[in-house]
PDB file of N, CA, C and O in Angstrom, chain B, residues numbered from 101:
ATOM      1  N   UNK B 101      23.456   0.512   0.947  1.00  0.00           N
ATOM      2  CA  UNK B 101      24.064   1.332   1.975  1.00  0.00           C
ATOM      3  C   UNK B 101      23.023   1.615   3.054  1.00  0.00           C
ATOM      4  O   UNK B 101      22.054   2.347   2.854  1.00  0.00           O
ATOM      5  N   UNK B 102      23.251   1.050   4.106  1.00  0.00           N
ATOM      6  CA  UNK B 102      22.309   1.821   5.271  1.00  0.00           C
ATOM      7  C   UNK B 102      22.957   2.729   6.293  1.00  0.00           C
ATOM      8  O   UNK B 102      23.923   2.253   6.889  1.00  0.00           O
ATOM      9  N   UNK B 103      22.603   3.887   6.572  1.00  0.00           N
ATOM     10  CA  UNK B 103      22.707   4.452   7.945  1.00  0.00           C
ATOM     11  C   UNK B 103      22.396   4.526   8.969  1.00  0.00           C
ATOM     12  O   UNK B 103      21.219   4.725   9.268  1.00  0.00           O
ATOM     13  N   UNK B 104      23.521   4.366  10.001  1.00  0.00           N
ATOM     14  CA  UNK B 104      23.500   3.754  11.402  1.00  0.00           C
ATOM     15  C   UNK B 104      23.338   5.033  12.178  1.00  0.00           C
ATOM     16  O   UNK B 104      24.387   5.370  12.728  1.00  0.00           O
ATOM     17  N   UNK B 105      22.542   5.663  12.334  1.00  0.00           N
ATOM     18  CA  UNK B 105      22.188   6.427  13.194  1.00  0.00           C
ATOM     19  C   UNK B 105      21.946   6.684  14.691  1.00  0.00           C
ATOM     20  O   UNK B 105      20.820   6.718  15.187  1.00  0.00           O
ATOM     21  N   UNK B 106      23.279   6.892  15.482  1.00  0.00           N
ATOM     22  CA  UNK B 106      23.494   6.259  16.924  1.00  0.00           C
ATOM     23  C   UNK B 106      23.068   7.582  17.741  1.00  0.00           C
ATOM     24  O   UNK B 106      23.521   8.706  17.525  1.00  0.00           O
ATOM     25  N   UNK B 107      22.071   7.226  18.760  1.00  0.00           N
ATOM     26  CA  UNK B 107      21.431   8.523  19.364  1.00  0.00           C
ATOM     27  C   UNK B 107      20.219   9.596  18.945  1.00  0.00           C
ATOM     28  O   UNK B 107      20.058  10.316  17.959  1.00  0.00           O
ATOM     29  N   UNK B 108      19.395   9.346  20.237  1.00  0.00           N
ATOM     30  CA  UNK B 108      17.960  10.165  19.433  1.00  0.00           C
ATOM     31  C   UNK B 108      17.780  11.337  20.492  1.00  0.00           C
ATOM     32  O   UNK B 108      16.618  11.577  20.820  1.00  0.00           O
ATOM     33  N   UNK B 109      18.810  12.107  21.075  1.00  0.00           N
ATOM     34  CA  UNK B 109      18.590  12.958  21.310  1.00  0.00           C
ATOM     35  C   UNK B 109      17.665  13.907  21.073  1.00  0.00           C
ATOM     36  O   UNK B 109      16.937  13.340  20.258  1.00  0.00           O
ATOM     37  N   UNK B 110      17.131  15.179  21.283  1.00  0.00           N
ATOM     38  CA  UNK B 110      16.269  16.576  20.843  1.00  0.00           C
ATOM     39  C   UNK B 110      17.060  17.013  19.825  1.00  0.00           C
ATOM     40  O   UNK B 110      16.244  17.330  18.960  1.00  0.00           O
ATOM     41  N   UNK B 111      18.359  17.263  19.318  1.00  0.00           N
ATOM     42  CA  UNK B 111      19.152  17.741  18.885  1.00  0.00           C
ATOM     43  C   UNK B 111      19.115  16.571  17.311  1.00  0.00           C
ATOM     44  O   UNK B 111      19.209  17.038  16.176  1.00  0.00           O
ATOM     45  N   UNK B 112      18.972  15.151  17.575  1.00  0.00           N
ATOM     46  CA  UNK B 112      19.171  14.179  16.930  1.00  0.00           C
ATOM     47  C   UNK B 112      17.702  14.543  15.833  1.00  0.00           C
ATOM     48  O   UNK B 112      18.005  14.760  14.660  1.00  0.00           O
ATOM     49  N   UNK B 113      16.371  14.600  16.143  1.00  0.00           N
ATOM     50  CA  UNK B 113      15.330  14.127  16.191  1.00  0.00           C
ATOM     51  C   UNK B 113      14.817  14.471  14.260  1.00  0.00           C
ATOM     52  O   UNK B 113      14.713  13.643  13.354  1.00  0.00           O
ATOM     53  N   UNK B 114      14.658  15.569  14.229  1.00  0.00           N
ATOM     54  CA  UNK B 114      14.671  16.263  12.979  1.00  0.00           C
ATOM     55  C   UNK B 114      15.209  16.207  11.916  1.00  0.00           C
ATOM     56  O   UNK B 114      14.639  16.419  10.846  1.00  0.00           O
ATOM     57  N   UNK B 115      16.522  15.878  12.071  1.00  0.00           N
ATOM     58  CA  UNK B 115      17.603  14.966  10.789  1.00  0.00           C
ATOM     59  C   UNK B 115      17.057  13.887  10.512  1.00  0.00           C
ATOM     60  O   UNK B 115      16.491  13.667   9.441  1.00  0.00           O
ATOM     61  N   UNK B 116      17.214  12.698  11.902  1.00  0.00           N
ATOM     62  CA  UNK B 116      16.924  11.398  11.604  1.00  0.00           C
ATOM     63  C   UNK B 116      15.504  11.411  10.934  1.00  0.00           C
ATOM     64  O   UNK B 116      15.511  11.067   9.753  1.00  0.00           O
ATOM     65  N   UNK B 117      14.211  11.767  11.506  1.00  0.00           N
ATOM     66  CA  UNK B 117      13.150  12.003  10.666  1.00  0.00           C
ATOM     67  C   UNK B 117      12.971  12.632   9.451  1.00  0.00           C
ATOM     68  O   UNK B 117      11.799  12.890   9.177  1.00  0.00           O
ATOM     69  N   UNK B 118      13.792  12.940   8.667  1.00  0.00           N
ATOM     70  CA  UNK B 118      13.513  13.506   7.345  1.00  0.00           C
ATOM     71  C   UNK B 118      14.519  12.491   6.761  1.00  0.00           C
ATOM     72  O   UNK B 118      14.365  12.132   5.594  1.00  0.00           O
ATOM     73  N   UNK B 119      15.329  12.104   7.348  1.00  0.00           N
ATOM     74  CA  UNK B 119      16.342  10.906   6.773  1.00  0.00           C
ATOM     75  C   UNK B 119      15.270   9.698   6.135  1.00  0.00           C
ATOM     76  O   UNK B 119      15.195   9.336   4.960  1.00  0.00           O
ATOM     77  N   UNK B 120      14.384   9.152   7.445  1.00  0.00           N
ATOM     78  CA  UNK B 120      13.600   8.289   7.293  1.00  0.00           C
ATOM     79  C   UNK B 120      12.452   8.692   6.190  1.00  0.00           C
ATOM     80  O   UNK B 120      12.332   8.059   5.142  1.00  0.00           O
ATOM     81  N   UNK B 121      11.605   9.833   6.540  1.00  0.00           N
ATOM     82  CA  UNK B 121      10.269  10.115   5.351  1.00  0.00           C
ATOM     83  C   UNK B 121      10.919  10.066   4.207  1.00  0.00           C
ATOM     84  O   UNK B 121      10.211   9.975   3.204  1.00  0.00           O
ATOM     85  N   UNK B 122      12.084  10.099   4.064  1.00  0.00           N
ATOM     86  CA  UNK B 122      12.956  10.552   2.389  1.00  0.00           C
ATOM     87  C   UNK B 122      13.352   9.437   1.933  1.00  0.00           C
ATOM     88  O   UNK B 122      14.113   9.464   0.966  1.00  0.00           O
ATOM     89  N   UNK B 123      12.898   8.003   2.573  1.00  0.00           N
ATOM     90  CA  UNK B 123      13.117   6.791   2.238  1.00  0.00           C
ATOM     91  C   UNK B 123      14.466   6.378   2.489  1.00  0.00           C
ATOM     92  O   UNK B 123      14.739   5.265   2.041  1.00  0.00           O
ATOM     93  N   UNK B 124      15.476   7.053   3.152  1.00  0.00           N
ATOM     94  CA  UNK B 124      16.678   6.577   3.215  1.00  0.00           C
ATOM     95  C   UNK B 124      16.600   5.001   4.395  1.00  0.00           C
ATOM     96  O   UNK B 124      15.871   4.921   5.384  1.00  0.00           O
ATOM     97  N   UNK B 125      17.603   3.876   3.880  1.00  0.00           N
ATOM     98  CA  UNK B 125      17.943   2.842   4.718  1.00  0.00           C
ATOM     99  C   UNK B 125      18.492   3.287   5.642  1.00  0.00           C
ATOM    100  O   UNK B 125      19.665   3.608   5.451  1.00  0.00           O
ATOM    101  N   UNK B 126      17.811   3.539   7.250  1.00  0.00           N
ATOM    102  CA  UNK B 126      18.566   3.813   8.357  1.00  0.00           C
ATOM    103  C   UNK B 126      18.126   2.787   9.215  1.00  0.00           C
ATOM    104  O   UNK B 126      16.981   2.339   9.160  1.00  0.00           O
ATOM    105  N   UNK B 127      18.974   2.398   9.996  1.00  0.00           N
ATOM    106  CA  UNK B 127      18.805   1.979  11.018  1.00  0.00           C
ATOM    107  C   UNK B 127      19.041   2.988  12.524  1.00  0.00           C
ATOM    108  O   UNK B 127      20.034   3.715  12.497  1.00  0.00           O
ATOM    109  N   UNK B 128      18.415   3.021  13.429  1.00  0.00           N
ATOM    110  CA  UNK B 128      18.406   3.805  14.614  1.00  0.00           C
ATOM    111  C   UNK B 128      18.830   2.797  15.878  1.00  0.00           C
ATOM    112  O   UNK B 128      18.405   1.761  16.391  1.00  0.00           O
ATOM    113  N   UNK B 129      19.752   3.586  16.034  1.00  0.00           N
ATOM    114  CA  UNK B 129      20.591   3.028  17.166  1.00  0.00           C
ATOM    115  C   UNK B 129      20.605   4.258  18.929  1.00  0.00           C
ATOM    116  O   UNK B 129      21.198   5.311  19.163  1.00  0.00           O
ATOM    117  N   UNK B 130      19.527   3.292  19.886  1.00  0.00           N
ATOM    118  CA  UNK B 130      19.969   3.736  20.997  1.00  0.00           C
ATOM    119  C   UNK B 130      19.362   3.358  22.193  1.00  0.00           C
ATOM    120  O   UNK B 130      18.266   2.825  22.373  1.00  0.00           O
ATOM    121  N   UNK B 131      20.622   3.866  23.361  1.00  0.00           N
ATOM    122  CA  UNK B 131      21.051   3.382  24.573  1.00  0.00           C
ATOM    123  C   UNK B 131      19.462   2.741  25.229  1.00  0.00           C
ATOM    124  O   UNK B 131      19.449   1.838  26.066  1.00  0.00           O
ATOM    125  N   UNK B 132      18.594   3.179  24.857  1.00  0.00           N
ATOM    126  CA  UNK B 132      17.381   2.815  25.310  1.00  0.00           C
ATOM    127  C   UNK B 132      16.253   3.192  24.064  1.00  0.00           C
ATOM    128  O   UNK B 132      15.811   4.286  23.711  1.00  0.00           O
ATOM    129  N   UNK B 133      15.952   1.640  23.495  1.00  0.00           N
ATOM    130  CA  UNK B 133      15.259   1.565  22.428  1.00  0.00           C
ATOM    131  C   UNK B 133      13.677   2.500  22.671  1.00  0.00           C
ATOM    132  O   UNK B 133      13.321   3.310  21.814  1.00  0.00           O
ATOM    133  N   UNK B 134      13.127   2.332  23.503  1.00  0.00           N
ATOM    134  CA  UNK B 134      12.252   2.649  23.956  1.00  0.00           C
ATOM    135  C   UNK B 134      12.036   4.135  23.453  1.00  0.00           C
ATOM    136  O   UNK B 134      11.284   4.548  22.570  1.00  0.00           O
ATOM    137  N   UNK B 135      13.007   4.889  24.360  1.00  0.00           N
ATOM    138  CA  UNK B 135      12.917   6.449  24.095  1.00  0.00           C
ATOM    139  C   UNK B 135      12.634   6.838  22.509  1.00  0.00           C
ATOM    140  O   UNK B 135      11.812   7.622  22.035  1.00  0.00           O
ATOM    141  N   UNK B 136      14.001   5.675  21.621  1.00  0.00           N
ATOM    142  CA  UNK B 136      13.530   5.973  20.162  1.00  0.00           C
ATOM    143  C   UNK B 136      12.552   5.945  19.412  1.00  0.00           C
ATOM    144  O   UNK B 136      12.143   6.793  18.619  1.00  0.00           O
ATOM    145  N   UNK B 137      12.087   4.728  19.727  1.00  0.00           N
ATOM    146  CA  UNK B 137      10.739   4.510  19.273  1.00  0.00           C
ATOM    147  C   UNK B 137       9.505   5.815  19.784  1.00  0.00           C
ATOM    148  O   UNK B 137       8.524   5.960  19.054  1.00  0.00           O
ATOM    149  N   UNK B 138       9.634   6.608  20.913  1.00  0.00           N
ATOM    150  CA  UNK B 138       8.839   6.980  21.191  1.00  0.00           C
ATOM    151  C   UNK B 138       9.156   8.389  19.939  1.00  0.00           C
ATOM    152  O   UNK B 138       8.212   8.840  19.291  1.00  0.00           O
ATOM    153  N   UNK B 139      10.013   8.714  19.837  1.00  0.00           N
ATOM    154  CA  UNK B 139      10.536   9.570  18.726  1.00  0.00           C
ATOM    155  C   UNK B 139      10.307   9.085  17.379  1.00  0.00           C
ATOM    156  O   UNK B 139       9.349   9.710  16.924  1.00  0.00           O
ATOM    157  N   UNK B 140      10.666   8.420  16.709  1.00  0.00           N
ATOM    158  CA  UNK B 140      10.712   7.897  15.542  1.00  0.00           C
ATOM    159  C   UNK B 140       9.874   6.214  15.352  1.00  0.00           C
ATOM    160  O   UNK B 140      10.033   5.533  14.339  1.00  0.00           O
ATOM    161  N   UNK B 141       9.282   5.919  16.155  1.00  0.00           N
ATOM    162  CA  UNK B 141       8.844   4.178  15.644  1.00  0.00           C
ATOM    163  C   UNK B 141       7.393   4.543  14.879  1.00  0.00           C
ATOM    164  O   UNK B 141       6.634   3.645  14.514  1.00  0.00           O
ATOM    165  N   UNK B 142       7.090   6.002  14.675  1.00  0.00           N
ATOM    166  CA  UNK B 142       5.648   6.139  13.987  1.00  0.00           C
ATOM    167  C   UNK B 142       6.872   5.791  12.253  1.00  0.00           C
ATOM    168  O   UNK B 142       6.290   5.026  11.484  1.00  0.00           O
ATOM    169  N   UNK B 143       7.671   6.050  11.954  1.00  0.00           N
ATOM    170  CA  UNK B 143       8.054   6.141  10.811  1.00  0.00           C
ATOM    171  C   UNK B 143       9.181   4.423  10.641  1.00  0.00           C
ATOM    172  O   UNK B 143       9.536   4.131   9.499  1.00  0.00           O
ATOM    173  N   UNK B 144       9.477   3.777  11.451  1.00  0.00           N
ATOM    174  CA  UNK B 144      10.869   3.040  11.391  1.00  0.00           C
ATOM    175  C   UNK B 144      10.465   1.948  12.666  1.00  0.00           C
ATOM    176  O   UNK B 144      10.088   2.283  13.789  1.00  0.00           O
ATOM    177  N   UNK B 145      10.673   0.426  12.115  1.00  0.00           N
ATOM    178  CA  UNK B 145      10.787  -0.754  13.608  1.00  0.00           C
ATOM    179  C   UNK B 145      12.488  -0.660  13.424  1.00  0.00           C
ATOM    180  O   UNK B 145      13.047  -0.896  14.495  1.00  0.00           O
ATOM    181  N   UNK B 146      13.209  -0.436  12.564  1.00  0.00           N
ATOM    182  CA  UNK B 146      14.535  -0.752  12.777  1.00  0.00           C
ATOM    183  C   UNK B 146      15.357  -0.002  13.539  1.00  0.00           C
ATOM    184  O   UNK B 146      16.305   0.635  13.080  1.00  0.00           O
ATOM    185  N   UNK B 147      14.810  -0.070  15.570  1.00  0.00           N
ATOM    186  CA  UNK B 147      15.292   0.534  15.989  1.00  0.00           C
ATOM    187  C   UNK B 147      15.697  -0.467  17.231  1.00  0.00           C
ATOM    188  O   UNK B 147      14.940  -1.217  17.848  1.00  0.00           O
ATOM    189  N   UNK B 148      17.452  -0.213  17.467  1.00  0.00           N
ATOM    190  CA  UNK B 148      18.393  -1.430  17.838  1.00  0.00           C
ATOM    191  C   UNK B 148      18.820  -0.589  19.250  1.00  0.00           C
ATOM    192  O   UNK B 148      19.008   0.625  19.334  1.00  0.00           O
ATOM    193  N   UNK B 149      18.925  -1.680  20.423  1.00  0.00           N
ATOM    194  CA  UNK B 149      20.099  -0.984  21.143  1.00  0.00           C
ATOM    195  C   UNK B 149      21.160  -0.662  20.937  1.00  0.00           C
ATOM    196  O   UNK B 149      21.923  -1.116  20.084  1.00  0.00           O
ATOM    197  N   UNK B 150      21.373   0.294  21.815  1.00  0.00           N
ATOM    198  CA  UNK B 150      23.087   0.557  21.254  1.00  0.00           C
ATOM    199  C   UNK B 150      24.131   0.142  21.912  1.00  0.00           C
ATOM    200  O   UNK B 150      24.248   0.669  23.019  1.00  0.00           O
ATOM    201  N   UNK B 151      25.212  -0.879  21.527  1.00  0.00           N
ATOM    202  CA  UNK B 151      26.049  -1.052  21.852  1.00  0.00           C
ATOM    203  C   UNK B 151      27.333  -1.049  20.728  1.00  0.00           C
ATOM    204  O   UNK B 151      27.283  -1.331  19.531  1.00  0.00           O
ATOM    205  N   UNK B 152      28.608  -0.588  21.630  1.00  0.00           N
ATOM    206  CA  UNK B 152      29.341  -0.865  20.264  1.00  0.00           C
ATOM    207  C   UNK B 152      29.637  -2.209  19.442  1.00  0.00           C
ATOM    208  O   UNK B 152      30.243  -2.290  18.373  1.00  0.00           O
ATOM    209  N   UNK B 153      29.185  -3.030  20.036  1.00  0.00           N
ATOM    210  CA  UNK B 153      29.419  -4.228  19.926  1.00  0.00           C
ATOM    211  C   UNK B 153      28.723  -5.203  19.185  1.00  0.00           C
ATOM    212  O   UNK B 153      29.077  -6.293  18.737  1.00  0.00           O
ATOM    213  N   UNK B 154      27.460  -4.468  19.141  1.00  0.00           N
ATOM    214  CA  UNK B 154      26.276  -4.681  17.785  1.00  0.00           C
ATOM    215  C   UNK B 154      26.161  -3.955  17.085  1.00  0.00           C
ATOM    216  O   UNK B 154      25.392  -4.272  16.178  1.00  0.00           O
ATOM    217  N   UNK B 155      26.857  -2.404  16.981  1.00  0.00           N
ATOM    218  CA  UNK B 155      26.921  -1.941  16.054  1.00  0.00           C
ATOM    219  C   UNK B 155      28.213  -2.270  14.809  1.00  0.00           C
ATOM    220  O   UNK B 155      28.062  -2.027  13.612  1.00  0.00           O
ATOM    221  N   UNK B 156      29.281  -2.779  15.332  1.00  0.00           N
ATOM    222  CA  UNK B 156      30.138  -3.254  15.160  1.00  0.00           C
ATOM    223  C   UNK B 156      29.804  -4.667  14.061  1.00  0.00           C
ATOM    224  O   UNK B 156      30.391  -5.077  13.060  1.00  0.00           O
ATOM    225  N   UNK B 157      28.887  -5.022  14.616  1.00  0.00           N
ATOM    226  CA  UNK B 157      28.410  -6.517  13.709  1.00  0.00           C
ATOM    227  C   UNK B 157      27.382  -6.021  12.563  1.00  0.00           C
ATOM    228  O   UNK B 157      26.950  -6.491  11.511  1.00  0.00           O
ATOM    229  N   UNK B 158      27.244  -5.050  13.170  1.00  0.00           N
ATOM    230  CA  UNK B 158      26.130  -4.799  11.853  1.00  0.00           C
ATOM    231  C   UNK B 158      26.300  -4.146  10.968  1.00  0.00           C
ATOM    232  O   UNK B 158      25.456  -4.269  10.080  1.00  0.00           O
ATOM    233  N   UNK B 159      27.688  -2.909  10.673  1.00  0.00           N
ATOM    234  CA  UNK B 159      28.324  -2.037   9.775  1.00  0.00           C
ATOM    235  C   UNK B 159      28.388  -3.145   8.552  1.00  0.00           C
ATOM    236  O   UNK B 159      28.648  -4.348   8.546  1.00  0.00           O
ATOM    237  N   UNK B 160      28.141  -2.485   7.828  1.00  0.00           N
ATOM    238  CA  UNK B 160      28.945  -3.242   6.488  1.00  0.00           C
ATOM    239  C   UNK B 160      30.449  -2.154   5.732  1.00  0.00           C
ATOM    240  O   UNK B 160      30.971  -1.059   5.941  1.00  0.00           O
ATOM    241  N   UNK B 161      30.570  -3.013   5.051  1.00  0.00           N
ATOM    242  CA  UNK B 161      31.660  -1.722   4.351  1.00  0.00           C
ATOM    243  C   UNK B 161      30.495  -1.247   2.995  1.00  0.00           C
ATOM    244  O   UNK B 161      30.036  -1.931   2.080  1.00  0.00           O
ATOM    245  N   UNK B 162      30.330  -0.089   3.279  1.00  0.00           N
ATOM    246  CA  UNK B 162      29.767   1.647   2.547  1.00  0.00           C
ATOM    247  C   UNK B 162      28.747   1.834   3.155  1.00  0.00           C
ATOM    248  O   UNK B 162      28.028   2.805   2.917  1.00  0.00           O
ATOM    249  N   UNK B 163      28.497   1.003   4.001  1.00  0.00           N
ATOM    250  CA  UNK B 163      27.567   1.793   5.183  1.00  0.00           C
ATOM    251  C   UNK B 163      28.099   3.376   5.861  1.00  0.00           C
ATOM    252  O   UNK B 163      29.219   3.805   5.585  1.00  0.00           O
ATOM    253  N   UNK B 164      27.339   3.990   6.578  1.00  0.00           N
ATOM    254  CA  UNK B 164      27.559   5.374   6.941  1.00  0.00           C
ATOM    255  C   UNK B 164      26.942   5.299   8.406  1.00  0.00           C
ATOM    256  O   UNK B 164      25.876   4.745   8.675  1.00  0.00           O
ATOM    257  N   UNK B 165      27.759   5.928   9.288  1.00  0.00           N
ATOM    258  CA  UNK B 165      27.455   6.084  10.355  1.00  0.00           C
ATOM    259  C   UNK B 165      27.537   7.214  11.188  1.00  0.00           C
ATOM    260  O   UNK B 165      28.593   7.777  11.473  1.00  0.00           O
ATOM    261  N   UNK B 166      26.208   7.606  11.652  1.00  0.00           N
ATOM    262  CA  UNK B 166      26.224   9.179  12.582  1.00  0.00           C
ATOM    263  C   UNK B 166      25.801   9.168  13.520  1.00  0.00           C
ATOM    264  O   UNK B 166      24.670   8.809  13.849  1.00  0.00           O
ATOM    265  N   UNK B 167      26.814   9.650  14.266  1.00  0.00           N
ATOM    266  CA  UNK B 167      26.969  10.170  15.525  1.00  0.00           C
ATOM    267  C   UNK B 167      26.447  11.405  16.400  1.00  0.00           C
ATOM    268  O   UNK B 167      27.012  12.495  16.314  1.00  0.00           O
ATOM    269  N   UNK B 168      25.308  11.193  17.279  1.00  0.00           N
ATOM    270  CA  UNK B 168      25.005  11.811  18.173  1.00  0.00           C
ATOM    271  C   UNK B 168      24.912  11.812  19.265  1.00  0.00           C
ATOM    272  O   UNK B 168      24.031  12.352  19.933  1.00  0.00           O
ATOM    273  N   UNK B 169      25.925  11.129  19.667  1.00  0.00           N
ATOM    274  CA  UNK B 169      26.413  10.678  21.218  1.00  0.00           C
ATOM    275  C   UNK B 169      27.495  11.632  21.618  1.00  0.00           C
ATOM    276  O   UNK B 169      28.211  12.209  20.800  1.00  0.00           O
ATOM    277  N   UNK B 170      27.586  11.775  22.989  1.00  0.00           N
ATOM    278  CA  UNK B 170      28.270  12.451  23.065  1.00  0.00           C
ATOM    279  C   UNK B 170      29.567  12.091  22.683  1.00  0.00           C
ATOM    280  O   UNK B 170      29.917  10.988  22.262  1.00  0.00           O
ATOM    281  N   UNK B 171      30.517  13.456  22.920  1.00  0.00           N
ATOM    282  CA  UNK B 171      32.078  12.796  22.381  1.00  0.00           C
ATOM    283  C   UNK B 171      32.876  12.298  22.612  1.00  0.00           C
ATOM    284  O   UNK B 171      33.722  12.129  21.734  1.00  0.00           O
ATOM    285  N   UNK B 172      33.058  11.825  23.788  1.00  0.00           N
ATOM    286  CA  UNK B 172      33.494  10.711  23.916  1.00  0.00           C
ATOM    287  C   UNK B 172      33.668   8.762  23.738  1.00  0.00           C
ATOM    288  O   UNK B 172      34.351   7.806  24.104  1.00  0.00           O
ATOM    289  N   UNK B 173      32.327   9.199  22.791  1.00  0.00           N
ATOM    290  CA  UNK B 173      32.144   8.238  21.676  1.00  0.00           C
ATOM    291  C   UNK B 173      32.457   8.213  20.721  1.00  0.00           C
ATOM    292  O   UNK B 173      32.456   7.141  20.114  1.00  0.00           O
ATOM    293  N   UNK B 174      32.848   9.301  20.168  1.00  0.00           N
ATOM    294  CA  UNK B 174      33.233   9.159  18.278  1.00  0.00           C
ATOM    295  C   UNK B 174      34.573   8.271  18.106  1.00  0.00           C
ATOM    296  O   UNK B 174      34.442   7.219  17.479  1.00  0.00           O
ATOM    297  N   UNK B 175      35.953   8.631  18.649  1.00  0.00           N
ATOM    298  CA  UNK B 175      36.643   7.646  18.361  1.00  0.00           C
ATOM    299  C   UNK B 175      36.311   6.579  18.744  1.00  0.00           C
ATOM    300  O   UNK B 175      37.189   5.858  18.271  1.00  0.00           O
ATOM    301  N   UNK B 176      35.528   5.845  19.376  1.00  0.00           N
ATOM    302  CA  UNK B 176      34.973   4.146  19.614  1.00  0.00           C
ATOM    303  C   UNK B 176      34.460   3.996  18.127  1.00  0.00           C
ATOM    304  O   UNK B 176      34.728   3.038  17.401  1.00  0.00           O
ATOM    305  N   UNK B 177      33.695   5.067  17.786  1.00  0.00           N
ATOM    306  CA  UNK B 177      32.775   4.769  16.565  1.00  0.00           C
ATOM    307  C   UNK B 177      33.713   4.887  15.478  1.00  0.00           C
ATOM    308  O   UNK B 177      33.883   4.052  14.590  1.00  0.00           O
ATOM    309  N   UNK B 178      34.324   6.017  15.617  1.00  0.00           N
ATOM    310  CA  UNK B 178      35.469   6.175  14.230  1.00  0.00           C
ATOM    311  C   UNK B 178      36.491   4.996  13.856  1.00  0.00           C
ATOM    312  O   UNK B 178      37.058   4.857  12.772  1.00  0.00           O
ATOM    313  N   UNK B 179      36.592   4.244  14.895  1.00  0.00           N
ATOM    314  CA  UNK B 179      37.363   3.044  15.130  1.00  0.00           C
ATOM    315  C   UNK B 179      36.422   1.522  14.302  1.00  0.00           C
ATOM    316  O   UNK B 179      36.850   0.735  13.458  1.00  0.00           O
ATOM    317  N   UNK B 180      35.303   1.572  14.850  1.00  0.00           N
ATOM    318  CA  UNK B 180      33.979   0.239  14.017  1.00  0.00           C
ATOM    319  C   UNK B 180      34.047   0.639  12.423  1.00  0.00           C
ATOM    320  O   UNK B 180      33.924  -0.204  11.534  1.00  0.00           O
ATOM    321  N   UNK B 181      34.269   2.096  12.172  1.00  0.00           N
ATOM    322  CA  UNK B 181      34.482   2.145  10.613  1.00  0.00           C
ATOM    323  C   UNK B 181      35.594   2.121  10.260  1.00  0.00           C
ATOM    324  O   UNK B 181      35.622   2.011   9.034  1.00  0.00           O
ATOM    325  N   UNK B 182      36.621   2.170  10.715  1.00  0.00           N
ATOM    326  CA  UNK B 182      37.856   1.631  10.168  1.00  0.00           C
ATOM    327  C   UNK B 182      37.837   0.160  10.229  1.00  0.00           C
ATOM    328  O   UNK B 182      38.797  -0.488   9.811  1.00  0.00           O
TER     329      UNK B 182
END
């Protein structure tokens, strides 16, 4: 199972990093890889742009996916897990 973790907001930052030190399979997903990495690449390289369209290819089924984009993204996203 990996988690797709879309968005590294200030708000994002603190979850996803204890997600990662706690050994969980995440992958980090966002709009500008760069920013993430500057947040999280001391702990994680598995950090992807975000599109729905590669995130979409990369879900598996019992994968888990969280959302910190704004909301007008979740049904796009709620939609790649169905």
């Amino acid at each position: 199972m990996t988690i797709h973790w879309c968005g590294t907001g200030l708000s994002a930052i603190p979850g996803l990093r204890r997600l990662i030190r706690n050994g969980h399979d995440v992958t980090v997903w966002n709009r500008t890889p760069e920013k993430a990495r500057a947040e999280v690449g001391d702990l994680t390289d598995d950090i992807r742009a975000f599109t729905p369209e590669a995130l979409a290819e990369a879900v598996q089924k019992g994968d888990v996916v969280v959302s910190m984009l704004p909301a007008d993204w979740h049904v796009a996203l709620a939609e790649i897990c169905l």
